[in-house]
C-alpha positions as a printed NumPy array, in Angstrom:
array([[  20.99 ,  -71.892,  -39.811],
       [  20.5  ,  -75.738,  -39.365],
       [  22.226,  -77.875,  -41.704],
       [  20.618,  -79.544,  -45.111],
       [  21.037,  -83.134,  -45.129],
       [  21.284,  -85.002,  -48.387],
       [  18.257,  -87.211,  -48.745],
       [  18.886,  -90.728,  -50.728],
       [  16.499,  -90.34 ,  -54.175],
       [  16.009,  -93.597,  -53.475],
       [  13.981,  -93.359,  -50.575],
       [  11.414,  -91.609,  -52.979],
       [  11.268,  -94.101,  -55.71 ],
       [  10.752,  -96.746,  -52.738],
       [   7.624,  -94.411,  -51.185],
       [   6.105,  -93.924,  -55.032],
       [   6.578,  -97.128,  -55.512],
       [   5.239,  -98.804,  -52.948],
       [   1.98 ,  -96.146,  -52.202],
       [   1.329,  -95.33 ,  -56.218],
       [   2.369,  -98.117,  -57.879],
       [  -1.19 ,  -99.937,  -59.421],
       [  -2.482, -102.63 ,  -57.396],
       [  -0.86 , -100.99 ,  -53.862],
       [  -3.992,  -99.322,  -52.989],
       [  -5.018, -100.904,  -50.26 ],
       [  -1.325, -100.26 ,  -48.33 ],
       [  -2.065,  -96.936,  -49.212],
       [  -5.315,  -96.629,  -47.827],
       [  -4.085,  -98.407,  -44.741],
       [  -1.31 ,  -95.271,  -44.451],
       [  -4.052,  -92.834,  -44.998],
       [  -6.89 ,  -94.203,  -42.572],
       [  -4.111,  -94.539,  -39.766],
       [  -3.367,  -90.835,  -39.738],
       [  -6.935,  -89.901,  -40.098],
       [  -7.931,  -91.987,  -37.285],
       [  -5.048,  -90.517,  -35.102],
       [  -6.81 ,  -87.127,  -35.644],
       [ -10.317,  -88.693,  -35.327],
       [ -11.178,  -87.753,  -38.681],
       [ -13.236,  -90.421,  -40.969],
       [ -11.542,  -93.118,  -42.293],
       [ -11.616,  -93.608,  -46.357],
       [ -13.6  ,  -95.978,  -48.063],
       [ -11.353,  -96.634,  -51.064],
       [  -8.433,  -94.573,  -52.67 ],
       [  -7.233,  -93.903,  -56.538],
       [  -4.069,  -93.373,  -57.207],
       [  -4.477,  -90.725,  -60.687],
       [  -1.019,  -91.22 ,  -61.474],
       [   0.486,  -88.958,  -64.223],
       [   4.151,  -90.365,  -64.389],
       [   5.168,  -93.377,  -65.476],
       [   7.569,  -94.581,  -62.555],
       [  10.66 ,  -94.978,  -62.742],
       [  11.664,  -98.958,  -62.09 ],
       [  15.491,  -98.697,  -61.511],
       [  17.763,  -95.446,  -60.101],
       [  18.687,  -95.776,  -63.619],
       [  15.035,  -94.983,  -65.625],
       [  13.963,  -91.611,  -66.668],
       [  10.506,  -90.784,  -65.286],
       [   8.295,  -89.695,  -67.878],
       [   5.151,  -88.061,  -67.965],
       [   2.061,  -90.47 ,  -69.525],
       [   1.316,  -89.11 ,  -72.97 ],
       [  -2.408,  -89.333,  -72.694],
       [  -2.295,  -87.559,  -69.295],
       [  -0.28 ,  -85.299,  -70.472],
       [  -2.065,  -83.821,  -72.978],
       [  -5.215,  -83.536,  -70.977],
       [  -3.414,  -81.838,  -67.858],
       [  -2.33 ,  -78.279,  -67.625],
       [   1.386,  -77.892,  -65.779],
       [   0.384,  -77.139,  -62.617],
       [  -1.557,  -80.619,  -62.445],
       [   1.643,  -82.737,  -63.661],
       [   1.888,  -84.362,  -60.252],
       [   0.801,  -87.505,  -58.623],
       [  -2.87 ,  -87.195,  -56.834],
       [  -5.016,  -89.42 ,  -54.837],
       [  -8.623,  -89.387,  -55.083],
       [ -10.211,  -90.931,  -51.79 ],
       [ -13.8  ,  -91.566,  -51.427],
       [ -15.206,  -91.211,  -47.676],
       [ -17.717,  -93.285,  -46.492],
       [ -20.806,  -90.847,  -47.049],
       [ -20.113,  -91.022,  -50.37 ],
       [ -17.956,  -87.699,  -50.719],
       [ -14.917,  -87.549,  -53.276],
       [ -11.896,  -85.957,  -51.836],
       [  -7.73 ,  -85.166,  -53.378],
       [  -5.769,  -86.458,  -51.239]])
């Protein structure tokens, strides 16, 4: 049995931060539309980041979960979810 590795937690609160943090669309997009076009698939016109946390800042914040979200979203949707729109026109999760 191969060996489990711890991972940093930080490395995630960089990656959330810097793909689903508002206003860091277009770097995600740019992440997204290079893997697609590795597997020829179409590229994305635009992405949305529908974000149900409220990130954490420091190692030291508690995430929380928005309370507007929340109270619209069943459990099994309290995660983070990007909505990408191809350029036909179709609307895709991510």
């Amino acid at each position: 049995m191969s060996e489990i590795k711890n991972i940093n937690v930080l490395n995630d609160y960089f990656m959330r931060y810097m793909f689903a943090k508002e206003g860091h669309e277009r770097i995600l997009l740019n992440l997204i539309n290079a893997v697609r076009t590795d597997y020829n698939q179409e590229p994305f016109e635009e992405v949305k980041v529908l974000n149900t946390f409220n990130l954490k800042e420091t190692i030291n914040d508690k995430q929380s979960i928005a309370p507007k979200v929340a109270r619209k979203v069943d459990r099994c949707r309290r995660r983070l979810d990007v909505r990408a729109v191809t350029k036909s026109g179709e609307t895709v999760l991510v």
